[in-house]
GUKEKE-653352 format. One line per field, with one value per residue (C-alpha): residue in three letters; chain; x, y, z. Coordinates in Angstrom, 2 decimals. Example, Ala and Ser with C-alpha at 12.3 -4.5 7.8 and 13.67 -1.06 7.14 Angstrom:
BEGIN
resn	(ALA/SER)
chain	(A/A)
x	(12.30/13.67)
y	(-4.50/-1.06)
z	(7.80/7.14)
***
This chain:
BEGIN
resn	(UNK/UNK/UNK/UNK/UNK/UNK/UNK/UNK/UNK/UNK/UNK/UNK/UNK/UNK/UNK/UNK/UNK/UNK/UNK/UNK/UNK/UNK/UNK/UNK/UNK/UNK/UNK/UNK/UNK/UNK/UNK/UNK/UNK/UNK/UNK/UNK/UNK/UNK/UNK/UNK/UNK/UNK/UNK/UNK/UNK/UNK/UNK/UNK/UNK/UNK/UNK/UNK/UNK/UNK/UNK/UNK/UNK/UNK/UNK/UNK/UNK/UNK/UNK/UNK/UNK/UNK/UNK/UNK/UNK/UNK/UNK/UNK/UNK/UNK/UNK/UNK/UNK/UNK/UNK/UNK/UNK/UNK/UNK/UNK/UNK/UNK/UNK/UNK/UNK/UNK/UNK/UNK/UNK/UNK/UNK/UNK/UNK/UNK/UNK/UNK/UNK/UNK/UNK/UNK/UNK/UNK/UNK/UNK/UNK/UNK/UNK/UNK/UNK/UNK/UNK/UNK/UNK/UNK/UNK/UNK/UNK/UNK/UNK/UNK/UNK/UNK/UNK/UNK/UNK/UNK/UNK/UNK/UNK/UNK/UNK/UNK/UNK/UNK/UNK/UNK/UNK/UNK/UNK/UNK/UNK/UNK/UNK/UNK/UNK/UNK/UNK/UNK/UNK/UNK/UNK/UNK/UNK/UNK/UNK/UNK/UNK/UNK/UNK/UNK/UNK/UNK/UNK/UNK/UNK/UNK/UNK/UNK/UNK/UNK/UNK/UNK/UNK/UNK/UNK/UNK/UNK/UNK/UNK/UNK/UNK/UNK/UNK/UNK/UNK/UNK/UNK/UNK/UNK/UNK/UNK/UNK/UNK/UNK/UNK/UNK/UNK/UNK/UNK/UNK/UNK/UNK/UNK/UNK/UNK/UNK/UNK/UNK/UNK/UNK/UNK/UNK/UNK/UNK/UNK/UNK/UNK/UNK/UNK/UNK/UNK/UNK/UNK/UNK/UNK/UNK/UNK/UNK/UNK/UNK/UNK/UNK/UNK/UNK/UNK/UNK/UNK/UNK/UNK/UNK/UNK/UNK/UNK/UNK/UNK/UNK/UNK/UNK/UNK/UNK/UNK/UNK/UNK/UNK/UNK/UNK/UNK/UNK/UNK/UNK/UNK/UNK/UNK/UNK/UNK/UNK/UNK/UNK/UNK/UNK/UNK/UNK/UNK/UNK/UNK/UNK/UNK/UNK/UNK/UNK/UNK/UNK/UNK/UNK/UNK/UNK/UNK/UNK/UNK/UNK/UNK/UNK/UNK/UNK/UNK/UNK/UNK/UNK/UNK/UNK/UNK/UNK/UNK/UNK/UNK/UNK/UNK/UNK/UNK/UNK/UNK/UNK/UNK/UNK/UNK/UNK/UNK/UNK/UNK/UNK/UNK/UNK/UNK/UNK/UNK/UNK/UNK/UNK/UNK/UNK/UNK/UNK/UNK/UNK/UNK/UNK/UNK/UNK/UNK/UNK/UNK/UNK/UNK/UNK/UNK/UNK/UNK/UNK/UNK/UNK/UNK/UNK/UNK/UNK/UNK/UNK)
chain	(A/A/A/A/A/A/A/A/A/A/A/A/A/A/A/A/A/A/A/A/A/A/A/A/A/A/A/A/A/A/A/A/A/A/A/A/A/A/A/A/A/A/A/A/A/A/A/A/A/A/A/A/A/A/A/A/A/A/A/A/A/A/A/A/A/A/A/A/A/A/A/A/A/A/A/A/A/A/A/A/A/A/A/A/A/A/A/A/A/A/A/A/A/A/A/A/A/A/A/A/A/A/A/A/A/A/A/A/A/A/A/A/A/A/A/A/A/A/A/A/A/A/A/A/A/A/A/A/A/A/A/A/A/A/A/A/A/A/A/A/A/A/A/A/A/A/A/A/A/A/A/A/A/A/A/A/A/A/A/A/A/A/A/A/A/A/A/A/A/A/A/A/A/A/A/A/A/A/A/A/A/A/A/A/A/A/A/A/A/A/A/A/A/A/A/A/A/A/A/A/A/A/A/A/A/A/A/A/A/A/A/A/A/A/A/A/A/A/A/A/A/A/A/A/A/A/A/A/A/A/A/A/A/A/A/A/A/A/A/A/A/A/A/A/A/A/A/A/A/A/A/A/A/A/A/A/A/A/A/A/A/A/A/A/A/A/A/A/A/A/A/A/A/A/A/A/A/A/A/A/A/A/A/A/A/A/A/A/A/A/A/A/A/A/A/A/A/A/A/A/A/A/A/A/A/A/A/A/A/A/A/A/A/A/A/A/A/A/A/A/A/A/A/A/A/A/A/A/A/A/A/A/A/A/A/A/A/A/A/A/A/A/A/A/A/A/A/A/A/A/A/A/A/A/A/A/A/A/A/A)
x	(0.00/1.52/0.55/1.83/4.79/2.03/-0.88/1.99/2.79/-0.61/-1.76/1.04/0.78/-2.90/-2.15/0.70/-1.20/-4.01/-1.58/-1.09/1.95/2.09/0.97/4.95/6.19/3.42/4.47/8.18/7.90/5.99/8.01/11.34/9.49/8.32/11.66/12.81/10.15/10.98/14.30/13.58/14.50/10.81/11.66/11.60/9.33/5.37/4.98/6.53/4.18/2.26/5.47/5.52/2.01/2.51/5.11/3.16/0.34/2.87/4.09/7.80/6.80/6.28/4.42/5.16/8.92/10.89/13.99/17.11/20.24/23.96/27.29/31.15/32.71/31.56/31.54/29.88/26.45/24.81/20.63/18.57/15.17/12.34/11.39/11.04/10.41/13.51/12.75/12.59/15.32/17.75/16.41/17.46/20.99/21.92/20.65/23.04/25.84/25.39/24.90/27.77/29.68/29.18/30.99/33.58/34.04/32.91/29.45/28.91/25.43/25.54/21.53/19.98/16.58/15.23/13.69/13.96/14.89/13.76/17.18/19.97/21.57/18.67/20.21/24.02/22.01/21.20/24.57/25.30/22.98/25.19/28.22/29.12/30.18/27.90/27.28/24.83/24.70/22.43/22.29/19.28/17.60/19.87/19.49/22.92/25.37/29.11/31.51/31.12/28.75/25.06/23.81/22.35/24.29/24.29/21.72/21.79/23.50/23.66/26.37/25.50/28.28/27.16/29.40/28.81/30.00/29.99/27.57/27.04/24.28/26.05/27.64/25.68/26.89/23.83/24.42/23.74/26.64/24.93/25.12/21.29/19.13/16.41/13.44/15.02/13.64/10.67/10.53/11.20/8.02/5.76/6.97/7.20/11.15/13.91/16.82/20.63/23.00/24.59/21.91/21.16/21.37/19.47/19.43/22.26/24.89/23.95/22.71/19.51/17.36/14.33/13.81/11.27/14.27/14.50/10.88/12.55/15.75/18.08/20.51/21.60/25.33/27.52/28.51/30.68/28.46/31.43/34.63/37.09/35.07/35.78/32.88/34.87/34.97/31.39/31.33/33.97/32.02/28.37/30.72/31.76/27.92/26.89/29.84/29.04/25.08/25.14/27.86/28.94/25.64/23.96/21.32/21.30/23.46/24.74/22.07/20.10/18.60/15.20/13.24/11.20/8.24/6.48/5.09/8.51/9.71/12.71/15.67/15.82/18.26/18.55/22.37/20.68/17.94/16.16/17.65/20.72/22.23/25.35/25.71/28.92/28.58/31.93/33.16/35.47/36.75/38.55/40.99/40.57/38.84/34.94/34.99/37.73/36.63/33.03/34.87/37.37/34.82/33.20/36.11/36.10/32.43/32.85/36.38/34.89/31.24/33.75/35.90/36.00/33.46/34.32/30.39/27.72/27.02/27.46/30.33/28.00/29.11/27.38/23.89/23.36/20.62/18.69/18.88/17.95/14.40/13.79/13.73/11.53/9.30/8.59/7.46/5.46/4.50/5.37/4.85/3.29/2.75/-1.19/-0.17/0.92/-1.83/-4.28/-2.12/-2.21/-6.51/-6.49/-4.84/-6.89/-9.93/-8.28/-7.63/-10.59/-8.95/-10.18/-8.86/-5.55/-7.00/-9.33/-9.74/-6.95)
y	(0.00/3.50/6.34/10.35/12.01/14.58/12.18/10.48/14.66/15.36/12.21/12.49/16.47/15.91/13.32/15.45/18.08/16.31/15.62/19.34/19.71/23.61/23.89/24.91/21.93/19.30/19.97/19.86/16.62/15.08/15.90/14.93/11.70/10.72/11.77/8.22/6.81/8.95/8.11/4.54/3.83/2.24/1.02/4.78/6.25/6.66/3.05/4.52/6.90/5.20/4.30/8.01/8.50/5.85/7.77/11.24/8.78/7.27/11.04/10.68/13.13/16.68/18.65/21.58/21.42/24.39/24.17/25.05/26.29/26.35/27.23/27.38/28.49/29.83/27.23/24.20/24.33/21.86/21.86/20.99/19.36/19.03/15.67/17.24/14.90/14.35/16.00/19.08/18.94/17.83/20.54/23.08/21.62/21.35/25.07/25.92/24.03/25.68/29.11/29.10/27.75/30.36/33.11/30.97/27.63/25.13/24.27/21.54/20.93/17.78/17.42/15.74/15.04/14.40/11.63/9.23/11.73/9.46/9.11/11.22/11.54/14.35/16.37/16.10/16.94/20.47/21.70/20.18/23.13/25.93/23.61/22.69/19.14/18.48/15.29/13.51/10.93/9.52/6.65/4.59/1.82/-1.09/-3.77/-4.49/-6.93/-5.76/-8.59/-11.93/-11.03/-12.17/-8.10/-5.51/-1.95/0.02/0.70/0.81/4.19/5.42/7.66/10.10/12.34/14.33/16.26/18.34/18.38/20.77/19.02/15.69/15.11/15.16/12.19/10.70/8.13/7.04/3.90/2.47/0.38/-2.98/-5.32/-4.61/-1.34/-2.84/-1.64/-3.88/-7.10/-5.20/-4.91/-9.26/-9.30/-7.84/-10.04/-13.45/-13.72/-14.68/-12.59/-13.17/-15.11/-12.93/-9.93/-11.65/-14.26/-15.96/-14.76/-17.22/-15.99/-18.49/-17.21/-16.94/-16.08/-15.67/-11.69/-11.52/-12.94/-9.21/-10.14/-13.40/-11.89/-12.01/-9.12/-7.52/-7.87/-5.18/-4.38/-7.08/-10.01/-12.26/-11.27/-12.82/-10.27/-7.46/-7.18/-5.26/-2.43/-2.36/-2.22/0.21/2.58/2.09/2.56/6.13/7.29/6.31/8.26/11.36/11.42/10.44/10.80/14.37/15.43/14.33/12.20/8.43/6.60/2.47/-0.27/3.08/4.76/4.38/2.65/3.59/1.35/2.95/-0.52/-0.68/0.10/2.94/1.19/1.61/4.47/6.68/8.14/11.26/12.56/10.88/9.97/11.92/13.43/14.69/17.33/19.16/21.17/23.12/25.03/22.98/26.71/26.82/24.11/24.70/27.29/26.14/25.90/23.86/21.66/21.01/20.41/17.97/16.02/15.78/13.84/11.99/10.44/10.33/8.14/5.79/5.30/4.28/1.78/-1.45/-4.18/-7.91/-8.82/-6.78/-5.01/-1.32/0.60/3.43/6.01/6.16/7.53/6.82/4.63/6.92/9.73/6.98/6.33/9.41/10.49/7.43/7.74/11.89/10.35/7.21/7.40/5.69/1.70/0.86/-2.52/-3.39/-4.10/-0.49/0.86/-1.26/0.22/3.71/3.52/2.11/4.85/7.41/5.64/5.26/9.34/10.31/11.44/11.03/7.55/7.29/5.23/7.44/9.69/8.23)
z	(0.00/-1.01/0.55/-0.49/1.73/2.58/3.82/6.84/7.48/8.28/9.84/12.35/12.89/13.85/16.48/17.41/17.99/19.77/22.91/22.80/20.76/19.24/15.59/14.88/16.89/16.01/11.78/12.32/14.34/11.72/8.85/10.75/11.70/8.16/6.68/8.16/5.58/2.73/2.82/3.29/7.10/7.73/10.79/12.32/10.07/10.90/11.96/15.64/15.98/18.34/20.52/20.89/22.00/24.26/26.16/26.47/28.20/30.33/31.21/29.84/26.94/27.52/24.77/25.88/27.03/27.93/26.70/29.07/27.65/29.63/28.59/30.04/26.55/23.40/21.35/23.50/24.78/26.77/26.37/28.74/26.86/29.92/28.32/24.61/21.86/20.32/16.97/18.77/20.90/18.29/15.72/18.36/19.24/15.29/14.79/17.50/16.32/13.14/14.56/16.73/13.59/11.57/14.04/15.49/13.04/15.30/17.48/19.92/21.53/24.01/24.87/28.41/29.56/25.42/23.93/20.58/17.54/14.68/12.26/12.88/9.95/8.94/12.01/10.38/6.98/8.44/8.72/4.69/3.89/4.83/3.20/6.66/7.89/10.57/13.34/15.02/17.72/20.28/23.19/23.33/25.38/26.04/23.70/22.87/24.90/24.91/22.83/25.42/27.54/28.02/29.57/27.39/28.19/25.27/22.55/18.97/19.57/15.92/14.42/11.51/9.53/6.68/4.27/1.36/-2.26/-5.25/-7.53/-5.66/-2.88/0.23/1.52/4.52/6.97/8.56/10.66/14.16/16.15/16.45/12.87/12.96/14.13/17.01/14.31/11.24/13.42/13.80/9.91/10.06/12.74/10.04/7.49/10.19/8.62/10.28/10.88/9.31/11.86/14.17/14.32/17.86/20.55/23.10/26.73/27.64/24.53/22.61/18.38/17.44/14.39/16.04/15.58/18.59/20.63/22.43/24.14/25.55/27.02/24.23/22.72/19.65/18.79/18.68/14.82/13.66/15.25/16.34/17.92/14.86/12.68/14.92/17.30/19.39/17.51/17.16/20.84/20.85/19.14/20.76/24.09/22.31/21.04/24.80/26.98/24.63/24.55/28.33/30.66/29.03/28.57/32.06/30.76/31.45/29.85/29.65/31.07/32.50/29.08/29.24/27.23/23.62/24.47/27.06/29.00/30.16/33.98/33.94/35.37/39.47/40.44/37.54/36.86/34.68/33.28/30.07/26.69/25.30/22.48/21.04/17.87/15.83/13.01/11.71/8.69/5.78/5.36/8.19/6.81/2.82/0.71/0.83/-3.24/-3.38/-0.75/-2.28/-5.60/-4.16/-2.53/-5.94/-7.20/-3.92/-4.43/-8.29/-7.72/-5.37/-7.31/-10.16/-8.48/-10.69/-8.99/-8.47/-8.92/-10.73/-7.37/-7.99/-5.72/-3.71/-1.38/1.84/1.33/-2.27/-1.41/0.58/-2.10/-4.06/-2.61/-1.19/-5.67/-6.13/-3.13/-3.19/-7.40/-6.08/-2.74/0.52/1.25/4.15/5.36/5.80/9.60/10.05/8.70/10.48/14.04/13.00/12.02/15.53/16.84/15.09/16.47/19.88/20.08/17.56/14.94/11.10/10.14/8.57/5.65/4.32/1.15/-0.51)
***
């Protein structure tokens, strides 16, 4: 089932604005959420949407957050987010980062007290606009167990780098720490598949393909999957996402992030405050002339999308594939499976909202 860009925008700016969102706030979250679909990230597109309603009933969303800024030095900022959804708190720390860039070369925005921000490599996207490099990172709910253990401390704690070109679409790293993001088995669910070995394993270590494993105890793998492939490293850098979203900033951080689904307990004694997030935007002309840079990166992406092939796989440079579908998806629509639309008609009955389904 395809549905326009437009119809998940409003849909999801109506509910938003149900639980008392602000007309300004309720739009922006719904176009940063659905820019997960556009671009072809289902698994954090509109099919969370209830996940996030789910937390304003539970009270771990506020809809009306006011935002709390501190800083020691002129380029580094720390944001407090009073429970913000994390669209809007990460919207705020990237404009920062960018503003503060454009007087002194460099902005960093370490966020506390936020929520889940969708994809983050739309944040590091923002500062590709004023031909800026810009960065994006976030903890999340632990899911992941470290290389040999059986305990889940880290999430999928994505890192996002996005850099500009002359005549190219910026190149964007978008990619989470574990082999597999948490809402790519939730993708599997819908379609009763079974995951790839080494996405997960069983509560005791042991691997598993079962991709509703998570409910039973088990754990994502760190990037890597198996320590002779370098599942370390994967660990390594989850370990990195988590100590700057949460230890720098003063959220929680580790085994303590709280959860996305709402029917979840908070972990028992709390070492900060909600989910958090990290952000650096800075100028290429600082180090080379901004024209030269942009062209140079041109023959950067054009070298490597031309590197000779041992298979009929083409070579791509990281985000080709979401520029990719985000062209064929803003032409034909977005697919939806039938179970997420069946969830989000629920919801609209559930809040009394006109059904997601209809007039299309």
């Amino acid at each position: 089932m395809y549905f326009p860009l437009s119809h998940l925008e409003d849909f999801a700016s109506r509910l938003f604005e149900s639980i008392h969102f602000s007309k300004e706030d309720a739009k922006l979250s719904a176009k940063l959420l659905t820019r997960a679909d556009l671009r072809g990230i289902d698994s954090h597109g509109i099919a969370r949407l209830r996940g996030y309603y789910n937390l304003f009933k539970a009270g771990r969303l506020n809809p009306e957050p006011k935002f709390s800024w501190s800083s020691r030095f002129p380029t580094l900022f720390t944001l407090d987010a009073d429970r913000s959804i994390g669209f809007i708190a990460a919207n705020e720390a990237m404009k920062k980062c960018i503003a503060a860039a454009e007087t002194t070369g460099v902005g960093m925005v370490a966020v506390t007290n936020s929520n889940h921000f969708g994809i983050a490599g739309q944040y590091a996207l923002m500062a590709t606009e004023k031909n800026m490099i810009g960065m994006a990172f976030t903890n999340a709910s632990p899911l992941v167990a470290p290389t040999h253990s059986k305990d889940k401390m880290l999430g999928t704690n994505p890192i996002a780098i996005a850099v500009p070109a002359l005549t190219n679409k910026p190149f964007v790293l978008d990619m989470a720490t574990t082999t597999a993001a948490n809402g790519k088995l939730e993708i599997l669910q819908r379609k009763n598949g079974l995951a790839p070995e080494g996405w997960i394993q069983k509560e005791d270590g042991s691997l598993s393909l079962n991709p509703n494993e998570l409910k039973s105890g088990g754990a994502l793998r760190p990037l890597g999957s198996f320590p002779n492939l370098g599942s370390h490293k994967g660990y390594g850098l989850g370990a990195a996402v988590d100590i700057l979203s949460g230890v720098l900033s003063g959220a929680n951080f580790g085994p303590w992030v709280p959860p996305f689904v709402s029917f979840l307990p908070l972990a028992e004694n709390l070492v900060g405050e909600g989910i958090g997030h990290f952000f650096i935007a800075f100028r290429v002309d600082g180090f080379l002339e901004e024209h030269v840079f942009l062209k140079r990166m041109d023959v950067w992406m054009d070298a490597f999308r031309n590197a000779e092939s041992i298979d009929s796989e083409p070579i791509l440079v990281p985000g080709d594939p979401e520029w990719k579908l985000e062209e064929e998806r803003t032409l034909k629509g977005i697919p939806l499976f039938p179970s997420v639309v069946k969830d989000l008609n629920a919801l609209a009955k559930e809040i009394g909202l006109e059904a997601f389904s209809s007039g299309l």
